[in-house]
C-alpha positions as CSV (number, residue, x, y, z in Angstrom):
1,X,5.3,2.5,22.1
2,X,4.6,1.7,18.5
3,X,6.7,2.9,15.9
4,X,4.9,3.4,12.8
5,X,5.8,5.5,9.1
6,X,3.2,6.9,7.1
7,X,4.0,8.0,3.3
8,X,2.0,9.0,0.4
9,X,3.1,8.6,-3.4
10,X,1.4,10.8,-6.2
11,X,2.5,10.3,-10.0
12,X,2.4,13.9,-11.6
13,X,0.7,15.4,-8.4
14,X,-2.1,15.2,-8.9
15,X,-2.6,11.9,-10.5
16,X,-2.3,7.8,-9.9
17,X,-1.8,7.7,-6.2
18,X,-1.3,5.9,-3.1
19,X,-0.7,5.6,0.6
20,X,0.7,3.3,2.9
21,X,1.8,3.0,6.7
22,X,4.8,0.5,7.7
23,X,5.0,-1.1,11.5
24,X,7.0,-4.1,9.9
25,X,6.2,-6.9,7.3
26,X,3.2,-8.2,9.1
27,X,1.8,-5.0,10.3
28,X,0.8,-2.7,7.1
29,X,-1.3,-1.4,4.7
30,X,-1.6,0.1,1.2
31,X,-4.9,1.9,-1.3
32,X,-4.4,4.9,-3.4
33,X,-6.9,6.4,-5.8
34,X,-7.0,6.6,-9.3
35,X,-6.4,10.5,-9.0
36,X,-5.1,12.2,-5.8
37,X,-2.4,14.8,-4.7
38,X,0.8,13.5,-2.8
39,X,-0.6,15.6,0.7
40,X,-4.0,13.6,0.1
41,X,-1.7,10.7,0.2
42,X,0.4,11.5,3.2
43,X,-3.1,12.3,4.9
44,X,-4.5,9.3,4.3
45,X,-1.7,7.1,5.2
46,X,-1.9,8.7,8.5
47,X,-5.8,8.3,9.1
48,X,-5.6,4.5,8.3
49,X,-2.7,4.2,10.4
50,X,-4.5,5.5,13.1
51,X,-7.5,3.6,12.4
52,X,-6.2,0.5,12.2
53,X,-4.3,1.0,15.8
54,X,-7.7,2.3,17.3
55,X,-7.8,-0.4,19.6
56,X,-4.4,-0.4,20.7
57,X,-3.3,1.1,23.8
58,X,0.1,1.8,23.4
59,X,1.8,5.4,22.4
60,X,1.8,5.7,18.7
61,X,5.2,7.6,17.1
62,X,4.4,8.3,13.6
63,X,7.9,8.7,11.2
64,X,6.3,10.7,8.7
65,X,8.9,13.1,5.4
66,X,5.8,16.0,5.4
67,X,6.2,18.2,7.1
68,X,2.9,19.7,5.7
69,X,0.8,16.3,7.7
70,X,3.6,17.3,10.7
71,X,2.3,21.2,10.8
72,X,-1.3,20.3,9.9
73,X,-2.1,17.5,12.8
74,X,0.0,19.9,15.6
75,X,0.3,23.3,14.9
76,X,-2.5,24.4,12.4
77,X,-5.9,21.7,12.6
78,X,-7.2,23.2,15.7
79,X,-7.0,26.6,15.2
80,X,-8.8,26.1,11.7
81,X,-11.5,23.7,13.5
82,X,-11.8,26.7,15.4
83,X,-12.3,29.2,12.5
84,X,-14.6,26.7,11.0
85,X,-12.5,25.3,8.6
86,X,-11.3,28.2,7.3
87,X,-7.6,29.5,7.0
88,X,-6.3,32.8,8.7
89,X,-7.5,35.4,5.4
90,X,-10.6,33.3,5.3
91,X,-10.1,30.6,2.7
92,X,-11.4,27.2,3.0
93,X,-9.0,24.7,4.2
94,X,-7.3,22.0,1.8
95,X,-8.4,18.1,2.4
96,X,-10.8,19.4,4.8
97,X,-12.9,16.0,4.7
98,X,-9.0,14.0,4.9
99,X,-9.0,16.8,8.2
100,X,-11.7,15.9,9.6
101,X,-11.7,12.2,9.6
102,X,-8.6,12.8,11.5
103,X,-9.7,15.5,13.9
104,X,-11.8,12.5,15.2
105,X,-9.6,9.4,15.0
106,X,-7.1,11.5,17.1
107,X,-9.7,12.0,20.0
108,X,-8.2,10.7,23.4
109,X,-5.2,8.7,21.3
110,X,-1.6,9.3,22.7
111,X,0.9,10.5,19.7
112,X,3.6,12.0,18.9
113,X,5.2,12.9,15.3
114,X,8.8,12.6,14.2
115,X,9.7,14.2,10.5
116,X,12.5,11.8,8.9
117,X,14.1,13.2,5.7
118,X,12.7,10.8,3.0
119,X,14.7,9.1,0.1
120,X,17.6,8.4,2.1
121,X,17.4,5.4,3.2
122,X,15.9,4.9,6.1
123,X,14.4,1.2,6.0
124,X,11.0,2.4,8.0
125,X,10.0,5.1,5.4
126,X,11.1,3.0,2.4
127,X,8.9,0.5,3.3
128,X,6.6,2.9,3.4
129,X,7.4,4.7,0.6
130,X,7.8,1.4,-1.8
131,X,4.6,0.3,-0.9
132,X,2.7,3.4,-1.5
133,X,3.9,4.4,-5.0
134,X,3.4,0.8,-6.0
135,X,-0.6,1.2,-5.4
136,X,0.1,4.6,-7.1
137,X,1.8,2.6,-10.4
138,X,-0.7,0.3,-10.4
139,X,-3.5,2.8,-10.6
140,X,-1.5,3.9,-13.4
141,X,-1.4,1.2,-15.9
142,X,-4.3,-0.5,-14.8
143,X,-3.4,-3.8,-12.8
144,X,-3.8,-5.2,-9.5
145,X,-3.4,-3.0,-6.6
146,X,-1.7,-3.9,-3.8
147,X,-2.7,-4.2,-0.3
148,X,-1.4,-5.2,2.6
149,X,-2.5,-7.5,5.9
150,X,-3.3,-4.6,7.8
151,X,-2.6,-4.6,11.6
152,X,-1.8,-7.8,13.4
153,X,-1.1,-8.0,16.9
154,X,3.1,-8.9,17.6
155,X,3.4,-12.8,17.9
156,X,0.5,-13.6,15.8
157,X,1.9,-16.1,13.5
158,X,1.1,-18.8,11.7
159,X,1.5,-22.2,12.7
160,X,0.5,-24.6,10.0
161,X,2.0,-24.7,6.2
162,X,-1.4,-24.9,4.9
163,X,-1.8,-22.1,2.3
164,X,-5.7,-22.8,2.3
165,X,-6.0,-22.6,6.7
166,X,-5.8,-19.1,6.7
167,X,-5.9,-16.1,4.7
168,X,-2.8,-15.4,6.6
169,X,-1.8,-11.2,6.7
170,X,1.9,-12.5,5.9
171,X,1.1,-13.9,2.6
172,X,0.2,-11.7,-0.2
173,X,-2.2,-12.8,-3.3
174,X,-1.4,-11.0,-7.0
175,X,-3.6,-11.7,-9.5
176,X,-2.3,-11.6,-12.6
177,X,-3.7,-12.0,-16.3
178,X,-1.5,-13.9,-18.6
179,X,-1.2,-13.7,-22.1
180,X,-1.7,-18.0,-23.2
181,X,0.8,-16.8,-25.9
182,X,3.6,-15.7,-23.6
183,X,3.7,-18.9,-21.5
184,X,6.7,-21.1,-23.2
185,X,5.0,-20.4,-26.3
186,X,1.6,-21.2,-25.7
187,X,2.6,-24.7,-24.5
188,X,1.9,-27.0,-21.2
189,X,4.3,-29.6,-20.0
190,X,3.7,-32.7,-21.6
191,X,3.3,-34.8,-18.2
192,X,0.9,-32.4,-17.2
193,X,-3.3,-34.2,-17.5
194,X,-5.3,-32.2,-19.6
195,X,-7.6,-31.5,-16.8
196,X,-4.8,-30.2,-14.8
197,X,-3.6,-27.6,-17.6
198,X,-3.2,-24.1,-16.9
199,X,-4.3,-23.2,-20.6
200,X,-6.2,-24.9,-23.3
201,X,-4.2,-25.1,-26.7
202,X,-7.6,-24.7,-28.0
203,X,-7.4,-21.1,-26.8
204,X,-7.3,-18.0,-29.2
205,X,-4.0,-17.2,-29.2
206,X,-5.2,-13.6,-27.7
207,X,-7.0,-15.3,-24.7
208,X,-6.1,-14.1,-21.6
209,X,-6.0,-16.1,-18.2
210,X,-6.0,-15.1,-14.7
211,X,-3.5,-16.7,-12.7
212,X,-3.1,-16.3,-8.7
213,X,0.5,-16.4,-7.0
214,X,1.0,-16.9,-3.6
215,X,4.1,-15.2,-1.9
216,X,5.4,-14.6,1.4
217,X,5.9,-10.9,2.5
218,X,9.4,-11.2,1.9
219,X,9.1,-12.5,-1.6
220,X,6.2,-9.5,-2.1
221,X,8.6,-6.9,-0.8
222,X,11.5,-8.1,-3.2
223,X,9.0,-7.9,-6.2
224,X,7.7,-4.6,-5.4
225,X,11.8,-3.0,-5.3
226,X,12.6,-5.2,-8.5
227,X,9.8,-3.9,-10.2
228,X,10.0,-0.2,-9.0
229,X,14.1,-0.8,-10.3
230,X,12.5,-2.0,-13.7
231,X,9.8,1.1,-13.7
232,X,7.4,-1.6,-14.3
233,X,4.1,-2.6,-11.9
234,X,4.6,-5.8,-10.1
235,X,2.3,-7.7,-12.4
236,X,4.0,-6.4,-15.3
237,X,7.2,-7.3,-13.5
238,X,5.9,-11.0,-12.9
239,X,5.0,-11.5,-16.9
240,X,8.7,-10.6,-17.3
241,X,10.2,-13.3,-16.0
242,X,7.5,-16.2,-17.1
């Protein structure tokens, strides 16, 4: 059996929003949308979650805190599939499309669903959780959103130090602008060649650069809880400290 969480995160419902589902820290994913409501968000991380196990034989257990996703994938879909899509007094149904895509992912998979109190604690849906409103803050002020390695099968790992072998799902790659101004005050180390520098002092002092940074999953994880801490999005988090 997999066990997998699922959360969604919506700032001001609707508004910046994301989703994400958790297996461990080299099996999940994140996305979001610039506006969405927290349900569309708990759909969603659901459907990908079930997507990107589609080839996977195994029993899936889904920890998911809505109990609206719980009620709508095994009490209530089927009965409105019936209906056509329509509720008990007639009404169309909410995040019918979200539905839908999941009325056919579901097809012939073996599932089960377990509701787990959110904010609490529990290290599966905080991973989840963390993850999902950090797409959802970075919607919101504009910067690089976060995404994760997606599924990889257990025991996959890498075996060379080589950052350029692989695109390897473990390592994560923020992108970053930088204002030249910010760096040590608009300076390069002195040992450093000229064709090696990061910025040009010949820069206006409002040029911006754009700087990649490699880190390991664990190191991604930490940023994400010290910059959800700081209320800050990771990349804002990053300048911080540079």
């Amino acid at each position: 059996m997999i066990t997998a969480a699922a959360d969604g995160s919506a700032l001001g419902n609707p508004g910046p929003a994301g989703w994400a589902w958790y297996v461990d820290d080299e099996r999940w994913d994140a996305g979001g949308w610039k506006h969405a409501t927290n349900n569309q968000g708990e759909l969603r991380a659901v459907l990908e979650l079930f997507r990107a196990t589609a080839h996977v034989d195994d029993e899936l257990l889904v920890l998911c805190d809505s109990q609206y996703v719980i009620n709508c994938i095994t009490k209530w879909m089927q009965g409105w599939k019936r209906k056509g899509w329509r509720k008990a007094d007639g009404k169309p149904v909410l995040n019918v499309e979200l539905l839908k895509e999941l009325d056919e992912e579901l097809a012939g998979r073996r599932y089960r669903f377990e509701w787990v109190k959110g904010h609490v604690g529990h290290p599966m849906n905080e991973a989840a959780d963390v993850r999902a409103r950090a797409v959802a803050e970075a919607y919101r002020r504009g910067g690089a959103v976060p995404s994760g390695p997606g599924w990889r099968d257990a025991g996959e790992r890498r075996t060379t130090p080589d950052a350029t072998a692989s695109a390897a799902a473990s390592d994560r790659a923020v992108e970053i602008e930088l204002d030249a101004a910010s760096v040590i005050d608009g300076s390069v180390p002195s040992e450093a060649p000229d064709d090696d520098a990061l910025f040009s002092l010949e820069d206006a002092p409002d040029a911006w650069h754009q700087l990649t940074v490699e880190l390991s999953t664990e190191e991604h994880d930490r940023l994400l809880q010290l910059a959800r801490a700081a209320g800050v999005a990771p990349e804002e988090y990053l300048r911080s400290l540079i």
